[in-house]
VOBA-1610 file (N, C-alpha, C; in pm, whole numbers, padded with zeros to 5 digits, always signed):
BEGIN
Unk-02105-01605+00726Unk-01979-01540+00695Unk-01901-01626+00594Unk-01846-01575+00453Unk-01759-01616+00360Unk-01645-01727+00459Unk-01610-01830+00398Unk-01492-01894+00396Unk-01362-01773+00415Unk-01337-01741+00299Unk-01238-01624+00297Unk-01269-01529+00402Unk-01368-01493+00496Unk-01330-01381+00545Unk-01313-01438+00726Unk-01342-01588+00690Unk-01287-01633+00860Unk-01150-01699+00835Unk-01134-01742+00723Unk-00951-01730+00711Unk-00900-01645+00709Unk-00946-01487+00668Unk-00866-01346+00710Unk-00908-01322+00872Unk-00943-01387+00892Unk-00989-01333+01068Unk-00850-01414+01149Unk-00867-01558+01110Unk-00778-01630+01180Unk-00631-01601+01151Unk-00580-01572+01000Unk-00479-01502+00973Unk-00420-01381+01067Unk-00527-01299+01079Unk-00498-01173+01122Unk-00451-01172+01279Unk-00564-01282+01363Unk-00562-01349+01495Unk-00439-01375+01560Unk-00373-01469+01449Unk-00252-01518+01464Unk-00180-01485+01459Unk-00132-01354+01344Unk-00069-01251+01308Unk-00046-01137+01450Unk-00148-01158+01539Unk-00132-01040+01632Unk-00102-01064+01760Unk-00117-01225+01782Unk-00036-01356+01876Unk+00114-01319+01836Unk+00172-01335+01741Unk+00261-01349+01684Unk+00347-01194+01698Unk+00297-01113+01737Unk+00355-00946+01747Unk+00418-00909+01551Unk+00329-00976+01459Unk+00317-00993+01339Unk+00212-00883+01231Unk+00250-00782+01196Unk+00143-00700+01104Unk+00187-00737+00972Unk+00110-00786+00850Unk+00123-00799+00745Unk+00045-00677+00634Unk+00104-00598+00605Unk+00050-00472+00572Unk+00080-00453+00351Unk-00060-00427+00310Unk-00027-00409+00192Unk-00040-00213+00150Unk+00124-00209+00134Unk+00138-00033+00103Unk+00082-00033-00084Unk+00000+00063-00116Unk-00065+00078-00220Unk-00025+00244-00249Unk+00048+00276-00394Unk+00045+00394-00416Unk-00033+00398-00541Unk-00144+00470-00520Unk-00296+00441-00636Unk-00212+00500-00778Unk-00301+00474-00892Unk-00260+00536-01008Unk-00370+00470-01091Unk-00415+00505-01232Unk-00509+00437-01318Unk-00432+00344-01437Unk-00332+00397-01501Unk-00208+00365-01533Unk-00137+00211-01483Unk-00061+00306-01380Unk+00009+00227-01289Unk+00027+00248-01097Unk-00043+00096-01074Unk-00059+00129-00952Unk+00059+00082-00868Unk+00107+00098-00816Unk+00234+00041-00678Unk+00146-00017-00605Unk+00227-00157-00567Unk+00190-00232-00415Unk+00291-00284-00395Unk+00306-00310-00224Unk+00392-00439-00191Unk+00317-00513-00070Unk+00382-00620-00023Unk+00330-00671+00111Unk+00459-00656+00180Unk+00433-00639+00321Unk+00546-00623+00381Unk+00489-00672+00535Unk+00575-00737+00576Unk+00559-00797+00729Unk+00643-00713+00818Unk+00523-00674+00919Unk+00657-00613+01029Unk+00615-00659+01154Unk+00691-00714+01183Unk+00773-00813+01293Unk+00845-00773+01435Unk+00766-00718+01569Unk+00882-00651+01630Unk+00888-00535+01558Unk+01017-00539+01567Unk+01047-00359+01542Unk+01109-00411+01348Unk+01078-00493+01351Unk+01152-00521+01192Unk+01070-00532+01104Unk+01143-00474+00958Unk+01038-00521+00853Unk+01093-00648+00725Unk+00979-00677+00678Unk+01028-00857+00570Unk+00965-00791+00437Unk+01014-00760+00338Unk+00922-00757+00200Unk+00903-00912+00187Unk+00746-00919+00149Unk+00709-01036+00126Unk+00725-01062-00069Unk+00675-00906-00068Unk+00686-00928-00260Unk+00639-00800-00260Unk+00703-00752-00391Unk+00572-00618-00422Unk+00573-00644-00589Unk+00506-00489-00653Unk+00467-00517-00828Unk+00399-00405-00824Unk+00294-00446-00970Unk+00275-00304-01015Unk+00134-00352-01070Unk-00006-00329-01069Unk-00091-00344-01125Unk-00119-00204-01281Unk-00048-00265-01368Unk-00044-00155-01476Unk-00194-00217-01571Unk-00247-00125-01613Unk-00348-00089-01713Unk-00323-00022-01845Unk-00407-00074-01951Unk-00399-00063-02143Unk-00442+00085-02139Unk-00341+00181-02226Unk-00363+00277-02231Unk-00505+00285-02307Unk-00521+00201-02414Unk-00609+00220-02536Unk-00726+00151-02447Unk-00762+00128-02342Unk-00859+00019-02297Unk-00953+00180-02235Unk-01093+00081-02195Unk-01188+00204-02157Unk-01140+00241-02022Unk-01201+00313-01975Unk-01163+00394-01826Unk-01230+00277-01757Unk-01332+00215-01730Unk-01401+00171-01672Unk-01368+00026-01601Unk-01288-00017-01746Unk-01206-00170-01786Unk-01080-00146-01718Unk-00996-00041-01728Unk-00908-00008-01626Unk-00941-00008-01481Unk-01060+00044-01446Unk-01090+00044-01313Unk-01126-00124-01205Unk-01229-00178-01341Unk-01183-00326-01278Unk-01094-00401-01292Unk-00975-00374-01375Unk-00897-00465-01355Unk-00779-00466-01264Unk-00771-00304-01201Unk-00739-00244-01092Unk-00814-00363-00948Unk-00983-00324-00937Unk-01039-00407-00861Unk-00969-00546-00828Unk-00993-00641-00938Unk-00955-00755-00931Unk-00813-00802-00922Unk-00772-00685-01010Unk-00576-00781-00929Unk-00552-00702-00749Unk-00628-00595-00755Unk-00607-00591-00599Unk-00653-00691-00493Unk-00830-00746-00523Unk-00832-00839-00484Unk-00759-01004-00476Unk-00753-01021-00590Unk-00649-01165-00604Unk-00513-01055-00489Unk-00427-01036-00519Unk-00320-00945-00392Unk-00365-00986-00265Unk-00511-00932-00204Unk-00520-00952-00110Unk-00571-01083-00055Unk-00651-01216-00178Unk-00660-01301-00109Unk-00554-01353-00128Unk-00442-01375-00182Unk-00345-01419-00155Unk-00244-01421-00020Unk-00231-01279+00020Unk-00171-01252+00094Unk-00208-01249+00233Unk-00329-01198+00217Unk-00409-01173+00348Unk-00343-01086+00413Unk-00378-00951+00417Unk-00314-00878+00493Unk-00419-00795+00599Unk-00338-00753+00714Unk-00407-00707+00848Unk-00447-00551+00812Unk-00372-00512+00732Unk-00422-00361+00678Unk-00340-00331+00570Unk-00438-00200+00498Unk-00382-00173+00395Unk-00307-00016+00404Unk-00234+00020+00340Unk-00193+00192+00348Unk-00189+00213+00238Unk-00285+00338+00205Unk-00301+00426+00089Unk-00251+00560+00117Unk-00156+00576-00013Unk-00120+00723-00033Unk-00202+00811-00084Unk-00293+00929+00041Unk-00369+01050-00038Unk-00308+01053-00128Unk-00386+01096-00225Unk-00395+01227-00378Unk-00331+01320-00327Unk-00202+01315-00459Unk-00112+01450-00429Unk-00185+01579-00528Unk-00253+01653-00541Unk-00303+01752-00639Unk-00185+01798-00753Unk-00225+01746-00850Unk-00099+01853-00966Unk-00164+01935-01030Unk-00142+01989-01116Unk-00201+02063-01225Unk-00273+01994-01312Unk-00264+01903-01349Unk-00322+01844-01451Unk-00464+01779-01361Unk-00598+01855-01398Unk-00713+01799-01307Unk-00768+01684-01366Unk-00751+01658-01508Unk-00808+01499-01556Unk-00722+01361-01492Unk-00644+01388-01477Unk-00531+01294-01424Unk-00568+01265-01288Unk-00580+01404-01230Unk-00575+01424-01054Unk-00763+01309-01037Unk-00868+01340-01159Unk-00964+01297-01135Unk-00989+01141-01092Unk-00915+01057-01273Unk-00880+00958-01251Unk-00782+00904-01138Unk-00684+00963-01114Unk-00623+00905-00957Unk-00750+00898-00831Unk-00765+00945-00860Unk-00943+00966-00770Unk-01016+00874-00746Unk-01046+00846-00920Unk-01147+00729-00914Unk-01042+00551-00853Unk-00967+00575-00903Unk-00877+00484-00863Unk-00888+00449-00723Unk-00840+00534-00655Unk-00810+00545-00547Unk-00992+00531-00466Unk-01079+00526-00508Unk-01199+00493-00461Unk-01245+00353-00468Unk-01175+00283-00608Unk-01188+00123-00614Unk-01083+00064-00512Unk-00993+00116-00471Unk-00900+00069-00406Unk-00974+00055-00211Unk-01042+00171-00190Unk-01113+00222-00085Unk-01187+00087-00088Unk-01296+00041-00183Unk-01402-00012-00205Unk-01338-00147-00166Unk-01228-00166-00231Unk-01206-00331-00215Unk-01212-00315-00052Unk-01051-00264-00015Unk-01067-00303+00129Unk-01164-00282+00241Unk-01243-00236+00224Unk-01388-00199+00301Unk-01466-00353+00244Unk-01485-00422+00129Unk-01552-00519+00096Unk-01454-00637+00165Unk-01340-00624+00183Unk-01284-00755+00206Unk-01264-00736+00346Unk-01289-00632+00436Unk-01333-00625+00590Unk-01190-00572+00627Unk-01097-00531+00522Unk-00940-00489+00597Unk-00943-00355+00654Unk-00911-00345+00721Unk-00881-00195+00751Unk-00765-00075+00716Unk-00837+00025+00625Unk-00760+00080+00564Unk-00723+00217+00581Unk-00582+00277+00591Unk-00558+00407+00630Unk-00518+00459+00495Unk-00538+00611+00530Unk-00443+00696+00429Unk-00352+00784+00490Unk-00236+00781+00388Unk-00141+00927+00438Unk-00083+00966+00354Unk-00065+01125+00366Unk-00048+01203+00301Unk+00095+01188+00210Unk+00187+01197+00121Unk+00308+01193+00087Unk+00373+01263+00185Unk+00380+01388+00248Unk+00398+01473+00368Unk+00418+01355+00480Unk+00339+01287+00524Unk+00315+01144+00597Unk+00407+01061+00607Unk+00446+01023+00500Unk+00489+00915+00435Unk+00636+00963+00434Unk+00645+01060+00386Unk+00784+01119+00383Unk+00835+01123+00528Unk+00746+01166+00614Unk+00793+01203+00750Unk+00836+01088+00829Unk+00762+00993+00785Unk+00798+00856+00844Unk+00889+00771+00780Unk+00953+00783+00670Unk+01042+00682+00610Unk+01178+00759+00655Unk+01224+00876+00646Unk+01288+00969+00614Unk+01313+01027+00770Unk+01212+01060+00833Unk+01225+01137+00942Unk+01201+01335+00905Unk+01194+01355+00734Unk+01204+01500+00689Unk+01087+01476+00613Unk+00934+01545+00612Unk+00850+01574+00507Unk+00852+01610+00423Unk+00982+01659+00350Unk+00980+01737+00216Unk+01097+01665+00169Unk+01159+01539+00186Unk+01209+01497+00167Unk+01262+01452-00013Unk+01348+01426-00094Unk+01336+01373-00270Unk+01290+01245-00267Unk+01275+01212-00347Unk+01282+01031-00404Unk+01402+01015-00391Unk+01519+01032-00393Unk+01618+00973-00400Unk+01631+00943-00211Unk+01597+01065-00131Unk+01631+01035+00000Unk+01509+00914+00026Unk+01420+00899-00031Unk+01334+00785+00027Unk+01301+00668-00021Unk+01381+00677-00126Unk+01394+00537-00179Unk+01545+00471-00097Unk+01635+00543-00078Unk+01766+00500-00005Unk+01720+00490+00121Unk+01630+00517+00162Unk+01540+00485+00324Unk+01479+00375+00330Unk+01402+00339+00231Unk+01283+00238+00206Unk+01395+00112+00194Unk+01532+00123+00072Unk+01613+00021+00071Unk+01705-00015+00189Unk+01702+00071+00280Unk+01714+00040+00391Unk+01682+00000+00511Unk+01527+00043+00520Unk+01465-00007+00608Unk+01436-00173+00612Unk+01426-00187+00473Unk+01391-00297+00416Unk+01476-00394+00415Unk+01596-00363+00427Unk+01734-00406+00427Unk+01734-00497+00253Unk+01697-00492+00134Unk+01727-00504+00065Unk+01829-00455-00080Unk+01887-00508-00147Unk+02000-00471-00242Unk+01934-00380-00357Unk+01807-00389-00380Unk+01785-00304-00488Unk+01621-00311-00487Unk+01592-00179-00538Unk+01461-00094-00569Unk+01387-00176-00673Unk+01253-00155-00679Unk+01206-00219-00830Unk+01206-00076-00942Unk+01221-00117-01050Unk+01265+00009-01094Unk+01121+00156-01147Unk+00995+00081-01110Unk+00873+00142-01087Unk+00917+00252-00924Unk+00857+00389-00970Unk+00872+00437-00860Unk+00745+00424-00717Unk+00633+00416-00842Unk+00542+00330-00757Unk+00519+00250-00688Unk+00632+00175-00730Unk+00623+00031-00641Unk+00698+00081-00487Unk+00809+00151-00531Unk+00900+00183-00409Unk+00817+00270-00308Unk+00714+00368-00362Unk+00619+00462-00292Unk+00512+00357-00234Unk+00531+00275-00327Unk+00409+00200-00188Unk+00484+00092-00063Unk+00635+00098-00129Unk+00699+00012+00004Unk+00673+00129+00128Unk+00700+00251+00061Unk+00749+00349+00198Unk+00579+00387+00250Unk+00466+00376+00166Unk+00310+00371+00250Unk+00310+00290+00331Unk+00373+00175+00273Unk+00321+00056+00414Unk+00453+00082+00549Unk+00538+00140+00490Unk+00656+00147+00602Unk+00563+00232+00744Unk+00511+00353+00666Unk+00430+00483+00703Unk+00329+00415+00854Unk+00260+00382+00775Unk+00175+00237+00858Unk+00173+00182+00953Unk+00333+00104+00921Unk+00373+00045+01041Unk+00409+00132+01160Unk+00472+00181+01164Unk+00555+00302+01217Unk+00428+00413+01302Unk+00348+00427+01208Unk+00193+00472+01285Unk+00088+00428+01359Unk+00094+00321+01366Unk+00050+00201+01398Unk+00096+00149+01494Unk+00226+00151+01524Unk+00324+00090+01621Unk+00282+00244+01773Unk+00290+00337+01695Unk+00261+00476+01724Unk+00129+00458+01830Unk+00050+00437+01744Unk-00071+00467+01833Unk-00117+00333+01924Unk-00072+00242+01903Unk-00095+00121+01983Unk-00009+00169+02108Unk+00096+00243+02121Unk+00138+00275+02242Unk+00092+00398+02336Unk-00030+00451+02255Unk-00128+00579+02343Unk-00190+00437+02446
//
């Protein structure tokens, strides 16, 4: 077994001694992807950091896709997190777009399955329902949720980034959920 993957064991170990989930919320994109890390603690949550893994418009599809790979990975050995939350594919009209979010969202799959994390998805419907308490909720009501839950002064100004605070919020909150069946 890798070095790295018995320091994510013992991380995680300790993390769950600790009544500690360290969760990385991911809202996919080929473009621009949203992440943050976020610790939740008890019934509380800590932004540890979040950002944006953005990609060269003029670059190949392919070159976008690993460099997606690899800053997700560096993210996660950095951070080490106990799970990840991915936001399903919302379908738009535009099916080349919807494709590439796709493929995206399959390197993203790939990492955390290679780095042994365990990874959920939920729906924006999901996500909404859990930050918000309303599924059809705006961005404006869930970003003023997310900056609250979070108890921080201000949003990053990527909406991505804020959509992946409120995936990992989703997470926790589901998580907290089913550990009590």
């Amino acid at each position: 077994m890798p070095t790295s993957t018995r320091n994510k064991e013992k991380t995680s170990q300790q993390n769950k001694k600790r009544g500690k989930m360290r969760i990385l919320g991911i809202d996919p994109g080929f473009a621009i992807t949203g992440y943050s890390i976020i610790d939740y603690i008890g019934n509380k949550f800590k932004l540890i950091t979040s950002g944006a893994v953005l990609t060269k418009a003029g670059e190949s599809f392919p070159l976008r896709l690993l460099k997606l790979n690899n800053d997700l990975e560096q993210i996660i050995e950095e951070y080490k997190p106990d799970a990840i939350s991915v936001e399903e594919l919302f379908f738009n009209n535009n099916v080349k777009t919807a494709i590439n979010v796709a493929q995206a969202r399959g390197v993203i799959l790939v990492v955390g399955c290679r780095k042994q994390i365990p990874t959920f998805e939920y729906t924006p419907l999901q996500i909404k329902q859990a930050v918000t308490g309303y599924g059809r909720a705006d961005k404006i009501q869930v970003q003023k949720m997310v900056k609250t839950i979070l108890n921080v002064e201000n949003l990053p100004k990527l909406d991505d980034t804020t959509d992946s605070m409120a995936a990992a919020i989703c997470h926790a909150h589901s998580a907290k959920f089913s550990q009590k069946l």
